[in-house]
C-alpha positions as CSV (number, residue, x, y, z in Angstrom):
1,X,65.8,81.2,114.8
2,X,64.3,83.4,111.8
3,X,66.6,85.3,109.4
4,X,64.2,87.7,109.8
5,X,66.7,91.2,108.9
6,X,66.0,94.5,110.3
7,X,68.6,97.3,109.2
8,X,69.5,99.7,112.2
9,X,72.2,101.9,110.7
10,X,74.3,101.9,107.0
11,X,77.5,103.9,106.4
12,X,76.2,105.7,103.1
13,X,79.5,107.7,103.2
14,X,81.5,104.9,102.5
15,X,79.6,104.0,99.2
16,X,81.0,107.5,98.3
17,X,84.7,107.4,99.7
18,X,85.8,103.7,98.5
19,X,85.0,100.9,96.1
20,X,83.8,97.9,98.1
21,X,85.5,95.1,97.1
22,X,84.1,92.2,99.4
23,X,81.5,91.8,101.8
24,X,81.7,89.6,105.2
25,X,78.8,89.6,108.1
26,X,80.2,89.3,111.8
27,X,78.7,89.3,115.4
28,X,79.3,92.0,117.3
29,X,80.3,91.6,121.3
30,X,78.4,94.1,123.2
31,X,77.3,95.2,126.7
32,X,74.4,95.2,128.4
33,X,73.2,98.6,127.5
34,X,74.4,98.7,124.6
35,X,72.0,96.4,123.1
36,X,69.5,98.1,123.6
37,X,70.8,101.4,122.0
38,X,71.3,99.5,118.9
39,X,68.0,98.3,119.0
40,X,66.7,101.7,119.3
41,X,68.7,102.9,116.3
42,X,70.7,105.0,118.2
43,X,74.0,104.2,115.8
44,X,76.6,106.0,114.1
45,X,79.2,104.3,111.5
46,X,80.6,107.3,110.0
47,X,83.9,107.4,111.0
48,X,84.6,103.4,112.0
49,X,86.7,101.1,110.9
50,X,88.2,97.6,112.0
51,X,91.7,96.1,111.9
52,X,93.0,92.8,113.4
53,X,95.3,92.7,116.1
54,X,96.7,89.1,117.5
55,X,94.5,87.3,115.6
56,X,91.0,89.2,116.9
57,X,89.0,91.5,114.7
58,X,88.4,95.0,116.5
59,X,85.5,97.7,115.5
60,X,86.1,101.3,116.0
61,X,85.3,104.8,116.5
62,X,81.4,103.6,116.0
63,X,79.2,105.6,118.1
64,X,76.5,103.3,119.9
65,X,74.9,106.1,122.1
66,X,74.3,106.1,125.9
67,X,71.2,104.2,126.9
68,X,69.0,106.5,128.8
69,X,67.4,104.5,131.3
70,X,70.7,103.0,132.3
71,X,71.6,104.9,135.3
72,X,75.2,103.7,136.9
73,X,76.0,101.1,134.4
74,X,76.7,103.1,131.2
75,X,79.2,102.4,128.6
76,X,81.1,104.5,126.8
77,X,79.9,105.7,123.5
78,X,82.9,105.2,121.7
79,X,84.8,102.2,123.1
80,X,86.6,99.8,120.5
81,X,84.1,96.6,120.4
82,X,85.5,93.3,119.7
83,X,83.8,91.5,116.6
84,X,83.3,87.5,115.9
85,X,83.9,85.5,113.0
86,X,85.4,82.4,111.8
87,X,89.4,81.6,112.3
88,X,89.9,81.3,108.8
89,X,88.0,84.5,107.5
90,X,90.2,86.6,109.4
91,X,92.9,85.1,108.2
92,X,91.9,86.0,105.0
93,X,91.1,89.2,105.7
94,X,94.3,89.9,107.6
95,X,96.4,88.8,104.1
96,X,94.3,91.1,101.9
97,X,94.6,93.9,104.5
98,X,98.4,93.6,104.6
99,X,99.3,92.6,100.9
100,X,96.5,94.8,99.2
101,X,96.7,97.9,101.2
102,X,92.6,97.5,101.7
103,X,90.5,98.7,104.4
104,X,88.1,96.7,106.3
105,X,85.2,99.7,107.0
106,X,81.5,98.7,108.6
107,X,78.6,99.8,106.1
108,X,75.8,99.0,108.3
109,X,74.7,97.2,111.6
110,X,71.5,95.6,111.7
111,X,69.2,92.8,113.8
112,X,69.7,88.8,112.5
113,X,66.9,87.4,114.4
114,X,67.9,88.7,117.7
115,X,71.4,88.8,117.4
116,X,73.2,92.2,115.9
117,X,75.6,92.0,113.4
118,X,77.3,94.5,111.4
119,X,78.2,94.0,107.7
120,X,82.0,94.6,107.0
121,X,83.1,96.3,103.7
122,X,86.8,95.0,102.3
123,X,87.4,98.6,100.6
124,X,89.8,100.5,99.0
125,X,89.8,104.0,98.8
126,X,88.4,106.3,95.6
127,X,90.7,109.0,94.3
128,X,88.9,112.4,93.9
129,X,88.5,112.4,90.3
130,X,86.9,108.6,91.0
131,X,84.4,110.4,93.2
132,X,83.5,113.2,91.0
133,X,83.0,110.3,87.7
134,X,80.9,108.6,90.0
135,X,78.9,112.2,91.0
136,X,78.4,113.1,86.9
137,X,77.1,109.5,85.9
138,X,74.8,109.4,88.9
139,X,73.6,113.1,87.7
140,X,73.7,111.6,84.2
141,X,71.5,108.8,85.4
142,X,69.2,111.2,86.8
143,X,68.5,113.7,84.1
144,X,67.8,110.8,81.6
145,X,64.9,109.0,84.2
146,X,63.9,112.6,84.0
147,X,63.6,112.9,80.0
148,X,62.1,109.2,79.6
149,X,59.2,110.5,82.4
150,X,58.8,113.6,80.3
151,X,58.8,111.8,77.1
152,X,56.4,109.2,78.4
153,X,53.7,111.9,78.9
């Protein structure tokens, strides 16, 4: 099997609402359509999330949209998808997400070979005046690529 990666969908709004503190990959447990929705690209992460609950690891509120071509057997868009990963990851997870008061939030799904998997973000969230620091040194960022091009003339 190749590690060939093909990215189908990141959460950019997360970047902006909370510092990722760890990253961990897991499978995700789909149906038959939607597979191939994913594979299309037809993917939403903007308002998911995950949490454990006896010992399983849950995604949801991520929109994988209908599959066309499906006719009777469609799934709903917005069902809560179970996720895979190791015994001992989730338990590590589970103490940071009670002691910590982090978030576990997907940043992006995308293709392993031909597997999908979706990238998990151990987050906690910004407060505004982190978000608008982060807004002026990004602007800052900007207008000095700007005078270096300029300059460079």
């Amino acid at each position: 099997m190749s590690d060939d990666i093909k990215v189908l969908a990141t959460n950019r709004k997360a970047f902006h609402e909370y510092t990722i503190e760890e990253r961990y990959e897991a499978g995700i447990v789909l149906a038959g359509t939607e597979i191939k929705s994913v594979r299309a690209g037809q993917v939403s992460l903007r308002e998911g999330y995950a949490y454990i609950q006896d010992g399983e690891l849950w995604l949801v509120n991520v929109h994988i949209a209908a599959y066309e071509q499906a006719g009777l057997w469609v799934h709903e868009p917005k069902r809560k998808r179970k996720l895979l990963m190791h015994r001992r990851e989730i338990n590590r997870l589970q103490i940071s997400l009670q002691e910590r008061g982090y978030t576990l939030i997907p940043l992006r799904i995308y293709l392993k070979g031909k597997l999908a998997k979706v990238e998990l973000g151990l987050a906690k969230g910004k407060r505004q005046y982190d978000k608008r620091a982060a807004i002026a040194k990004r602007d800052d960022e900007r207008r000095i690529q700007r005078e270096w091009k300029e300059y460079a003339r």
